[in-house]
mmCIF file as gemmi writes it, N, C-alpha and C atoms, coordinates in Angstrom:
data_model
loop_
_atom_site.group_PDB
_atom_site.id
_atom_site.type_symbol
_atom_site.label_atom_id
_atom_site.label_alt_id
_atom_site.label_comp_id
_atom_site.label_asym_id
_atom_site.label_entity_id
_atom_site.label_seq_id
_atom_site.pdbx_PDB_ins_code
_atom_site.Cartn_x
_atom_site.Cartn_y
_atom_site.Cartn_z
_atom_site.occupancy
_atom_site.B_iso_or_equiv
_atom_site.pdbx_formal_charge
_atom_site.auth_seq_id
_atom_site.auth_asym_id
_atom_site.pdbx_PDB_model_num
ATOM 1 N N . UNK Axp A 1 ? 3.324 -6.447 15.225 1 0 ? 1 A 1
ATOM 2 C CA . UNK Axp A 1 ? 3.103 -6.859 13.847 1 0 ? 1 A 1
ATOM 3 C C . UNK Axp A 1 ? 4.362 -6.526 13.044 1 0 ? 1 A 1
ATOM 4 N N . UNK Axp A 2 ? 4.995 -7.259 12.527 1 0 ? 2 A 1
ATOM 5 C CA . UNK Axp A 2 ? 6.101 -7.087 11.524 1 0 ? 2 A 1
ATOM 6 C C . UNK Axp A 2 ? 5.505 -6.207 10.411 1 0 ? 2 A 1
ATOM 7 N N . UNK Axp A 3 ? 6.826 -5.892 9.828 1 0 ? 3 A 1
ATOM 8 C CA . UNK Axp A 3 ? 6.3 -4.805 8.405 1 0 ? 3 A 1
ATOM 9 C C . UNK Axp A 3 ? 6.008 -6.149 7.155 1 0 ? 3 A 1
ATOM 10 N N . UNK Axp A 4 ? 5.956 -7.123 7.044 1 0 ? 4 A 1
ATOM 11 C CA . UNK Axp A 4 ? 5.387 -8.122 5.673 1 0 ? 4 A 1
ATOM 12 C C . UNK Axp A 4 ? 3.696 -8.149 6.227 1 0 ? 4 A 1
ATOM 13 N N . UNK Axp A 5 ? 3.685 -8.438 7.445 1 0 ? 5 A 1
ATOM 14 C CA . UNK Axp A 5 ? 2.43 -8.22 7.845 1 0 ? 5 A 1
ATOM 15 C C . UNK Axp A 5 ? 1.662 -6.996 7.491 1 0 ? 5 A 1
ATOM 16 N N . UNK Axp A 6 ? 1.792 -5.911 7.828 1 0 ? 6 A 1
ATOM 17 C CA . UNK Axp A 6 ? 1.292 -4.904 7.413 1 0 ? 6 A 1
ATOM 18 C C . UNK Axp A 6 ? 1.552 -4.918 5.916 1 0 ? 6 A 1
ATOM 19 N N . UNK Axp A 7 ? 2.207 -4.671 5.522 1 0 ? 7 A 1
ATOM 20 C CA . UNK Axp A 7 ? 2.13 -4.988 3.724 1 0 ? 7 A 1
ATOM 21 C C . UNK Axp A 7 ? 1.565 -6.121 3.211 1 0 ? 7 A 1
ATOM 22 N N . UNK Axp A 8 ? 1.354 -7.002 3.878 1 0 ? 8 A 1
ATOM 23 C CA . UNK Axp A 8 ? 0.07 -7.997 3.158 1 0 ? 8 A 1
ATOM 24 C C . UNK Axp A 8 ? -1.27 -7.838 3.617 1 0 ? 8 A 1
ATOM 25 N N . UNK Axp A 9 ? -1.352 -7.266 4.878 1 0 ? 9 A 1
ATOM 26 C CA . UNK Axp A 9 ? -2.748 -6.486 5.226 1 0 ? 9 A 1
ATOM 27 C C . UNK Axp A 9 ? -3.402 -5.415 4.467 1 0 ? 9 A 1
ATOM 28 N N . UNK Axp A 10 ? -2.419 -4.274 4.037 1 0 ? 10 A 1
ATOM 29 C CA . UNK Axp A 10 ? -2.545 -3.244 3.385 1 0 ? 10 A 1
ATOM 30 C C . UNK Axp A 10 ? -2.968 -3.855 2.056 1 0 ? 10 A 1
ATOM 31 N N . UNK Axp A 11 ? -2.177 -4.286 1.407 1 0 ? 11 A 1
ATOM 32 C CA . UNK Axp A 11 ? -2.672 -5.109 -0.012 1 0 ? 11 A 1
ATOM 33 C C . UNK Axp A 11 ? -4.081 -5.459 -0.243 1 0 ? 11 A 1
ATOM 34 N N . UNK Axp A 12 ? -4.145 -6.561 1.113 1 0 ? 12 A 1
ATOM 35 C CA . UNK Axp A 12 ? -5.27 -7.601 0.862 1 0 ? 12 A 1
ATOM 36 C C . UNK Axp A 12 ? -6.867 -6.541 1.223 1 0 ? 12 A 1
ATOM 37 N N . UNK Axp A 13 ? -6.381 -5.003 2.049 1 0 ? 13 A 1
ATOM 38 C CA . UNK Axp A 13 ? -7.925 -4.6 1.851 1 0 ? 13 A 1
ATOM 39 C C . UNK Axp A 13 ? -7.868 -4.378 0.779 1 0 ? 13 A 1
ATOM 40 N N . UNK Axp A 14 ? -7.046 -3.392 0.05 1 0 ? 14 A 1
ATOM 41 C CA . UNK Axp A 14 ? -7.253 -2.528 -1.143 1 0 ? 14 A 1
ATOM 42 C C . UNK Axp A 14 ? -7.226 -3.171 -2.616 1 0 ? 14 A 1
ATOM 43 N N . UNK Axp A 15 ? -6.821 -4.625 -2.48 1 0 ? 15 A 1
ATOM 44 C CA . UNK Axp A 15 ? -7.144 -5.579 -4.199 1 0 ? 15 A 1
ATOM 45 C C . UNK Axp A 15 ? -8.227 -5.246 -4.515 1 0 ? 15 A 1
ATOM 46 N N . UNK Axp A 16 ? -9.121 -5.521 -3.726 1 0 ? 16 A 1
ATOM 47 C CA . UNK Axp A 16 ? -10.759 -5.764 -4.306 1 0 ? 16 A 1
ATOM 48 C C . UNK Axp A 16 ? -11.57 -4.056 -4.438 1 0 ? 16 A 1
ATOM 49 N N . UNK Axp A 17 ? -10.683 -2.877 -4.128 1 0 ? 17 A 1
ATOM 50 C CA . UNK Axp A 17 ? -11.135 -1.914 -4.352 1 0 ? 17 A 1
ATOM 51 C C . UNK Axp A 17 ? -11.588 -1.166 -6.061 1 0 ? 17 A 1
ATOM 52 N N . UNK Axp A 18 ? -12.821 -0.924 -6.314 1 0 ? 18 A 1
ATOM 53 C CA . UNK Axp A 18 ? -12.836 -1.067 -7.463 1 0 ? 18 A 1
ATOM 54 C C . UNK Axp A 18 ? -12.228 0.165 -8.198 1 0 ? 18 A 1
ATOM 55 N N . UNK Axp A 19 ? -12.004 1.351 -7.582 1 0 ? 19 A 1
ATOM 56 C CA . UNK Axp A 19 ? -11.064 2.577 -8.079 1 0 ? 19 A 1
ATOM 57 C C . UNK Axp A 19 ? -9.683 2.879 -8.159 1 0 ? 19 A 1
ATOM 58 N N . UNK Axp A 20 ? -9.136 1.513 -7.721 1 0 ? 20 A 1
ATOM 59 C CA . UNK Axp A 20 ? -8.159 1.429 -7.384 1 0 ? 20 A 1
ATOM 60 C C . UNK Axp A 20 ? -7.449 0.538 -8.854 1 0 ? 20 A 1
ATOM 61 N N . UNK Axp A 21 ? -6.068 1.536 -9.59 1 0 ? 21 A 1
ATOM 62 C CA . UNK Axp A 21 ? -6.025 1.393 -10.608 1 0 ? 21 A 1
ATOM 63 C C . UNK Axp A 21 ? -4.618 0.29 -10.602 1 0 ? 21 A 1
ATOM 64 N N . UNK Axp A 22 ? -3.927 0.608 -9.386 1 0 ? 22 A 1
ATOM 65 C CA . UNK Axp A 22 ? -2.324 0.241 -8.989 1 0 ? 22 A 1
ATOM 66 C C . UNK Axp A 22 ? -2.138 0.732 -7.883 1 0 ? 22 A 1
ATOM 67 N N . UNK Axp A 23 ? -0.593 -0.528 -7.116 1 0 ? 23 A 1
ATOM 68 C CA . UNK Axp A 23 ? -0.506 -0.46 -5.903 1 0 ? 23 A 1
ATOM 69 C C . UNK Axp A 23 ? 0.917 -0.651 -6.187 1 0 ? 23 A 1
ATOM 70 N N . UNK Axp A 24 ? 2 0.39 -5.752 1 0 ? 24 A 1
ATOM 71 C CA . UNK Axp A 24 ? 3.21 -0.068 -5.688 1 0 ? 24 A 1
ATOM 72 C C . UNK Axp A 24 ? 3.671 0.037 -4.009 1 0 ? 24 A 1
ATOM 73 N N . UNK Axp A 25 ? 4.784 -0.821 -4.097 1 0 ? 25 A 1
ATOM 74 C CA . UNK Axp A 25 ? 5.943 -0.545 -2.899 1 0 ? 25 A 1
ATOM 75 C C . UNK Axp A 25 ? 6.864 0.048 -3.393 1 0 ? 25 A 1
ATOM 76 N N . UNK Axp A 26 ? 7.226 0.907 -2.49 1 0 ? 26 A 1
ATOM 77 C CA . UNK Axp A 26 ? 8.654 1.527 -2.633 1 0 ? 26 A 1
ATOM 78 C C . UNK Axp A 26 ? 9.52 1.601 -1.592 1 0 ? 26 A 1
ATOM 79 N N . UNK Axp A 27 ? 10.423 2.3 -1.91 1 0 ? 27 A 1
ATOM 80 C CA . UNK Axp A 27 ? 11.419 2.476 -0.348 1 0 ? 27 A 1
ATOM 81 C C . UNK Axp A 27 ? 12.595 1.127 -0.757 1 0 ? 27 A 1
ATOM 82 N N . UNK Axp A 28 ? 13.119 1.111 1.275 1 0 ? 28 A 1
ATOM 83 C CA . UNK Axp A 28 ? 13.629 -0.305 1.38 1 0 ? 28 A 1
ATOM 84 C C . UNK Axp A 28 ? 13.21 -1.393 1.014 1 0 ? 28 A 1
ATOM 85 N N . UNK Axp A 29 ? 12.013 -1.742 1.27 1 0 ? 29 A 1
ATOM 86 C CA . UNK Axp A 29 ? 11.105 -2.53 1.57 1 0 ? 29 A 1
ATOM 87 C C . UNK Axp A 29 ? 10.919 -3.527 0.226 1 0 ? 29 A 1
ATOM 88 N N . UNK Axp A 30 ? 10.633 -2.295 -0.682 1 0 ? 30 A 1
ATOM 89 C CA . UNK Axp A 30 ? 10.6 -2.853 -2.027 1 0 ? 30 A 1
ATOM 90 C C . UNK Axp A 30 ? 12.289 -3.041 -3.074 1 0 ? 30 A 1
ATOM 91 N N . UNK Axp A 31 ? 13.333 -2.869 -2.472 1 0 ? 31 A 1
ATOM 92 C CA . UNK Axp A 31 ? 14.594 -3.022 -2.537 1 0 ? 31 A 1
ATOM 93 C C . UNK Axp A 31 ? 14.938 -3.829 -2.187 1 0 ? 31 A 1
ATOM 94 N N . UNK Axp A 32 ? 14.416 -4.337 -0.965 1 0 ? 32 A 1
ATOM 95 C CA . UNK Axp A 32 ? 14.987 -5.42 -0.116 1 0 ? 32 A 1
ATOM 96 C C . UNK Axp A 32 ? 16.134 -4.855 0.882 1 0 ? 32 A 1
ATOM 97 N N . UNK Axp A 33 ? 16.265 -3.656 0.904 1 0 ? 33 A 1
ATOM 98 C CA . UNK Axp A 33 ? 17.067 -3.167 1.615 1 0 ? 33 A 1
ATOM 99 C C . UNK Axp A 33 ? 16.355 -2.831 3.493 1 0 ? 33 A 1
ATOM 100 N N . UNK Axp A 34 ? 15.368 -3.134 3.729 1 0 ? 34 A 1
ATOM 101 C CA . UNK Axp A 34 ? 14.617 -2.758 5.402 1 0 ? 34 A 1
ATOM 102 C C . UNK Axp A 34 ? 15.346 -2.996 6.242 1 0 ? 34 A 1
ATOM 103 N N . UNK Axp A 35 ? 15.211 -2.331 6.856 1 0 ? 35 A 1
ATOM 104 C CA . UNK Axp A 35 ? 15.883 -2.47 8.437 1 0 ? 35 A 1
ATOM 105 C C . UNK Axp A 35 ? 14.86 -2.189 9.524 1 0 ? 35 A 1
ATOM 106 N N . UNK Axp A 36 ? 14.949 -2.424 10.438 1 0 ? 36 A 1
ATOM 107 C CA . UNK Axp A 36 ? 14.087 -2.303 11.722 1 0 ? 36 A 1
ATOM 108 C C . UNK Axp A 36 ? 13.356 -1.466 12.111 1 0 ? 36 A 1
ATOM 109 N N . UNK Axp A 37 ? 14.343 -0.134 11.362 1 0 ? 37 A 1
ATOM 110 C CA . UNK Axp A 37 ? 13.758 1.581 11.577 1 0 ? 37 A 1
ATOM 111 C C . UNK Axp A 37 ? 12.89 2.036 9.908 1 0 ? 37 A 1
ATOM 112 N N . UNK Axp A 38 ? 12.685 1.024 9.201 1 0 ? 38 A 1
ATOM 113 C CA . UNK Axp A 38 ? 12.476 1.342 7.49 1 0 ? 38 A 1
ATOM 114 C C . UNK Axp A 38 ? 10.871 1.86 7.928 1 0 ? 38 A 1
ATOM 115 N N . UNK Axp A 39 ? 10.654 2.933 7.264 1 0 ? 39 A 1
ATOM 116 C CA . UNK Axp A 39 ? 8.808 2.664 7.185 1 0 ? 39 A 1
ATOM 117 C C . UNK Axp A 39 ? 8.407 2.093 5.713 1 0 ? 39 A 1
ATOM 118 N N . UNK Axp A 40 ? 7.289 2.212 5.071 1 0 ? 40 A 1
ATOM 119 C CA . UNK Axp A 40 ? 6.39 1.204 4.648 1 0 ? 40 A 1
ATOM 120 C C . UNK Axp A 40 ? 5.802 2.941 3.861 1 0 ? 40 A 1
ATOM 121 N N . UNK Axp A 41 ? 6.666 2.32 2.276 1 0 ? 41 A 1
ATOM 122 C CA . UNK Axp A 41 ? 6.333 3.51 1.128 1 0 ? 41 A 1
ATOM 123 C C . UNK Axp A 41 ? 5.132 2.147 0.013 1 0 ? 41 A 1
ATOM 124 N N . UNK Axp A 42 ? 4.207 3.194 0.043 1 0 ? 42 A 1
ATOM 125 C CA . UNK Axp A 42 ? 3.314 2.902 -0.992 1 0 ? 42 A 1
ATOM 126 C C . UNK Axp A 42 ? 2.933 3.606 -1.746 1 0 ? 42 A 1
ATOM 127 N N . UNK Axp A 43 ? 2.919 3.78 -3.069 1 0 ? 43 A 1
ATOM 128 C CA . UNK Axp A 43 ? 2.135 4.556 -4.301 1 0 ? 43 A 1
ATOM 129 C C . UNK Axp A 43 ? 1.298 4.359 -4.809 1 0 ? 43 A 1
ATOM 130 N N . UNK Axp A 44 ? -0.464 4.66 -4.866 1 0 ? 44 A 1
ATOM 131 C CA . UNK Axp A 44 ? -1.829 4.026 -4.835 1 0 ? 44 A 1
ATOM 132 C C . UNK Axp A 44 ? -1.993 5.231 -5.864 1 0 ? 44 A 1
ATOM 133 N N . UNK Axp A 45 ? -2.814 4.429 -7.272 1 0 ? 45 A 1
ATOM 134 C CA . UNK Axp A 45 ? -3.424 5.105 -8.187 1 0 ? 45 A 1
ATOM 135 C C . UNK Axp A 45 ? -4.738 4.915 -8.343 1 0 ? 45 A 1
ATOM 136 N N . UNK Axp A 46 ? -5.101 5.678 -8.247 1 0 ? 46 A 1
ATOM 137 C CA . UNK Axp A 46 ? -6.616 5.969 -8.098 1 0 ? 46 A 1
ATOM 138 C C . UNK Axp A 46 ? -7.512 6.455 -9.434 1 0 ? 46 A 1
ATOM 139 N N . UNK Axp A 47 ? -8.369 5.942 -9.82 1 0 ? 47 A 1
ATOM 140 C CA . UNK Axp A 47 ? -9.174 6.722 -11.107 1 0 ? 47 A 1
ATOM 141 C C . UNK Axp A 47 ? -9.846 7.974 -10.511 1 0 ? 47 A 1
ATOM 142 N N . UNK Axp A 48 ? -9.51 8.597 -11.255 1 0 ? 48 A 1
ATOM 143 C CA . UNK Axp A 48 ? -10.188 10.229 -11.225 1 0 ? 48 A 1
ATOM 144 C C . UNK Axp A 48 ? -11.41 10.259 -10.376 1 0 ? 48 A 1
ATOM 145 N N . UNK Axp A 49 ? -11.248 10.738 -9.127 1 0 ? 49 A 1
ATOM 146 C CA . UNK Axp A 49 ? -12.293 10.847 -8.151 1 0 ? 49 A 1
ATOM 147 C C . UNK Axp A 49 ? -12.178 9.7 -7.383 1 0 ? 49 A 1
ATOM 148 N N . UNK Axp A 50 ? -11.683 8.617 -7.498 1 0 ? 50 A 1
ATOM 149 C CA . UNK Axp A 50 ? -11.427 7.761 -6.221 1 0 ? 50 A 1
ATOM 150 C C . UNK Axp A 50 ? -10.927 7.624 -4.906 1 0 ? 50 A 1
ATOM 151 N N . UNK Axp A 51 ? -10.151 8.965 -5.23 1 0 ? 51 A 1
ATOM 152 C CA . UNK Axp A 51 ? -9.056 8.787 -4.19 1 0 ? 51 A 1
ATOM 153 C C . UNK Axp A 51 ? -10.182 8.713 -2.557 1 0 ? 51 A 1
ATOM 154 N N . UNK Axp A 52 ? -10.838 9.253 -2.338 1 0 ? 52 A 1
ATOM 155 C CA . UNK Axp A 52 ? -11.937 8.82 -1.073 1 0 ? 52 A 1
ATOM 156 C C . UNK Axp A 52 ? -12.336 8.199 -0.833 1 0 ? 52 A 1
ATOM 157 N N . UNK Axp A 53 ? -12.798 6.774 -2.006 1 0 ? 53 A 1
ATOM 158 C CA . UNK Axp A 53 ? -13.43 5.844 -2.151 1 0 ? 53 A 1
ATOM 159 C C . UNK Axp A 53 ? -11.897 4.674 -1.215 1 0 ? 53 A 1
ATOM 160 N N . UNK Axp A 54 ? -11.223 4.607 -1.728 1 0 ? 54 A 1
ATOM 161 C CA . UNK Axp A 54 ? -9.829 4.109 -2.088 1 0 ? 54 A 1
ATOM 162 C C . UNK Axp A 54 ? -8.967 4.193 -0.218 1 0 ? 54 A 1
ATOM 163 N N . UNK Axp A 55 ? -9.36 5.631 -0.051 1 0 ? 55 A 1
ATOM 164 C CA . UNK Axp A 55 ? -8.518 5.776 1.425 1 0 ? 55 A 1
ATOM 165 C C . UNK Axp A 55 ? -9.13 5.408 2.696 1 0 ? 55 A 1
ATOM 166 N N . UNK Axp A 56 ? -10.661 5.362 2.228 1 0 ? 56 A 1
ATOM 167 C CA . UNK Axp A 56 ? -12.016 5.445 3.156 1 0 ? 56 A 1
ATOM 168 C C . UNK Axp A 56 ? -10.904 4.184 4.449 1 0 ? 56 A 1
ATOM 169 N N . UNK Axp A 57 ? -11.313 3.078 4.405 1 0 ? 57 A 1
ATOM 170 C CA . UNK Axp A 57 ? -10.277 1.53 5.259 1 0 ? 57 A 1
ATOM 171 C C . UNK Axp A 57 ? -9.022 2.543 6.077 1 0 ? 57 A 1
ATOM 172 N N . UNK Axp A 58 ? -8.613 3.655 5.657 1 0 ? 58 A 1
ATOM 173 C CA . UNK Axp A 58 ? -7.444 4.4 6.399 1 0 ? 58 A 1
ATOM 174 C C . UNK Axp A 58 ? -8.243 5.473 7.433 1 0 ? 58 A 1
């Protein structure tokens, strides 16, 4: 699986999560800078007490 794959997988569970406040990329990835060896930075905001609700799919 390529890394756009996994970052549109990752996305597409967690849109419809309802505690889920924001979803960023970071890193290369979100630079446009990736390379082969890049991992896959995400920053997930959660409403107060979600964060379990939110990670549960992990």
């Amino acid at each position: 699986m390529q890394a756009v794959d996994v970052i549109e997988t990752i996305a597409r569970v967690l849109r419809d999560k309802p505690h889920l406040r924001a979803l960023f990329l970071g890193g290369g990835h979100a630079k446009g800078r990736a390379d082969a060896y890049s991992d896959i930075d995400f920053v997930l905001v959660a409403e107060e007490g979600g964060t379990n609700a939110v990670a549960a799919p992990f």
